[in-house]
N, C-alpha and C positions, 0 to 999 in steps of 0.2 A: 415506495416509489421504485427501489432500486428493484427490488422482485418483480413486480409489475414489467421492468425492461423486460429482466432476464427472462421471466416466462413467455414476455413476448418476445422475445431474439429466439428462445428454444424452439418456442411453437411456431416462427414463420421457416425455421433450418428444416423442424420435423416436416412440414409440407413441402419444402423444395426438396427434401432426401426422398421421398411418398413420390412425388410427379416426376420427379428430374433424372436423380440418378439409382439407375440399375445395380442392382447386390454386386453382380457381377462384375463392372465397372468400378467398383467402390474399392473391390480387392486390390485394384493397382495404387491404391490413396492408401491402403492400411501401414505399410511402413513406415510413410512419413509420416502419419498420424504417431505410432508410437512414438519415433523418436523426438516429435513435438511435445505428447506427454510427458517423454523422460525429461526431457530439456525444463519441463513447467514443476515436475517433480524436483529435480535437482535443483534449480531456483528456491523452493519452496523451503528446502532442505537450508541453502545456505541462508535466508532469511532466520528460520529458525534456529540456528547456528547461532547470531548475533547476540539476539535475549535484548534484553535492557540496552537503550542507549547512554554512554556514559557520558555523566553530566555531574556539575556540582549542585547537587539533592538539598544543599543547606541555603542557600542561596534563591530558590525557587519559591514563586507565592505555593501555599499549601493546596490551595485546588483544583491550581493547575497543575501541580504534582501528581497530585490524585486521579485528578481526569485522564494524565498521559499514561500512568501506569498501568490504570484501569484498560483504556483503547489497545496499550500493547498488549494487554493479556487475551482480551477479549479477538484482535488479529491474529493473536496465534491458535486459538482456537480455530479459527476461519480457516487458517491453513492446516489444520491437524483435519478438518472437513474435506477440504479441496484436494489433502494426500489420497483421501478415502477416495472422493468421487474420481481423481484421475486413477489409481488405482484398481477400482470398477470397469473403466475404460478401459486399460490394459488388458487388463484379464477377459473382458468381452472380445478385444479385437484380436487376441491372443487366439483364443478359442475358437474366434470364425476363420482365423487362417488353419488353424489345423482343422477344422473339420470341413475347409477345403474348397473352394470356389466349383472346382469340376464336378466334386465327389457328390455329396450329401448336400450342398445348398444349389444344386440344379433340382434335385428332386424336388424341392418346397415349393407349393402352390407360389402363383408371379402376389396374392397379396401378401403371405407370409413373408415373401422374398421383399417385397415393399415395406412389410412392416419393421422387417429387419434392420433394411439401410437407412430408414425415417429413424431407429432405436438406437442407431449407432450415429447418425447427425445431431440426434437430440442430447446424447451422452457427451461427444463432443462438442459440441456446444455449447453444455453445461459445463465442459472445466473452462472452456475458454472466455464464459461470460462470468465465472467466478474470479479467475484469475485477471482478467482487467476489475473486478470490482473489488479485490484484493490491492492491486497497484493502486487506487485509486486513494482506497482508507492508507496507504503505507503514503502517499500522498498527503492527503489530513492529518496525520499521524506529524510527520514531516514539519506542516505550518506550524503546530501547536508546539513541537522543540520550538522550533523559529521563535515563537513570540516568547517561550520561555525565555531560551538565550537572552533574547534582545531585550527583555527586561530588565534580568538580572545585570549585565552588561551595563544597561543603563543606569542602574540603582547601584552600580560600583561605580560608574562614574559621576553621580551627583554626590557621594560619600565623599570620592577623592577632592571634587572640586570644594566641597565644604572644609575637609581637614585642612586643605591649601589655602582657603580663604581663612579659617580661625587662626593660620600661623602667621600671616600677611599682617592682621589685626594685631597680633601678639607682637610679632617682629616691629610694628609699626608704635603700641604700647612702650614695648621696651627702649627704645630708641630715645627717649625724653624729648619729644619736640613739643617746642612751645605754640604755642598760636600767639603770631602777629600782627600788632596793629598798622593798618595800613596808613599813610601819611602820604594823601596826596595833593597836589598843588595843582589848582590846573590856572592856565594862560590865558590871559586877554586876550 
């Protein structure tokens, strides 16, 4: 489902980037394109940065252990992909600035020149429909701590309330109280 979006978010950018905007026009968008990338690269970096979220591992049911560790590895994969593809981008829009709005992409036939700025919507596109579908798992990722914690949490506190109530018992044991008989009178 989630590919399904993203090729159709790609494929309606690549047809707006084809009908809308001119190569030539594009070039004044390439700067902040890059530094959009770096900014998504460096995010991606300090994510990866983190690793493992710390938690008490002994504490946790085993399969939701499993499942978390599993999601985190398999995210960072995601993002070791998403370096790539924004990395691609760079180097693409790297490239068409130097080889120059005036210079060499005036000479390129207007479909070349269309097919270009559709190649460069659809690249971009593609990190930034990764990149929210990255947020989104780091999101999931997120709940599934969530219910961890709040398990574990909760199954320390039905332990504590338990040891409290077997000392109450115990305290109560020890104390020697008698049970007694009640003697009541009641009135005309």
């Amino acid at each position: 489902m989630v590919r399904a979006l993203t090729l159709i978010f790609v494929a309606g950018v690549v047809v707006i980037f084809w009908a809308f905007v001119p190569l030539e026009r594009l070039f004044d968008a390439f700067q902040p394109m890059v530094v959009a990338l770096s900014v998504i690269i460096a995010a991606i970096f300090v994510r990866l940065n983190r690793g493992m979220p710390t938690l008490e591992w002994k504490s946790l049911e085993r399969q939701k252990r499993t499942e978390l560790t599993a999601r985190i590895v398999e995210l960072s994969k995601e993002y070791v992909a998403i370096v790539a593809i924004n990395g691609t981008a760079l180097i693409a829009l790297v490239t068409l600035v130097v080889a120059g709005k005036d210079h060499t992409m005036a000479n390129l036939s207007v479909p070349i020149q269309k097919g270009v700025a559709a190649g460069v919507g659809a690249l971009f596109s593609l990190c930034l429909a990764r990149m929210a579908y990255v947020v989104w798992r780091d999101c999931d990722i997120m709940e599934l701590q969530k219910y961890l914690i709040d398990n574990a949490a909760e199954r320390d506190d039905k332990e504590l309330e338990i040891k409290a109530a077997e000392q109450k018992l115990l305290n109560m044991k020890g104390a020697g109280l008698r049970k007694q008989v009640s003697t009541e009178t009641s009135e005309l």
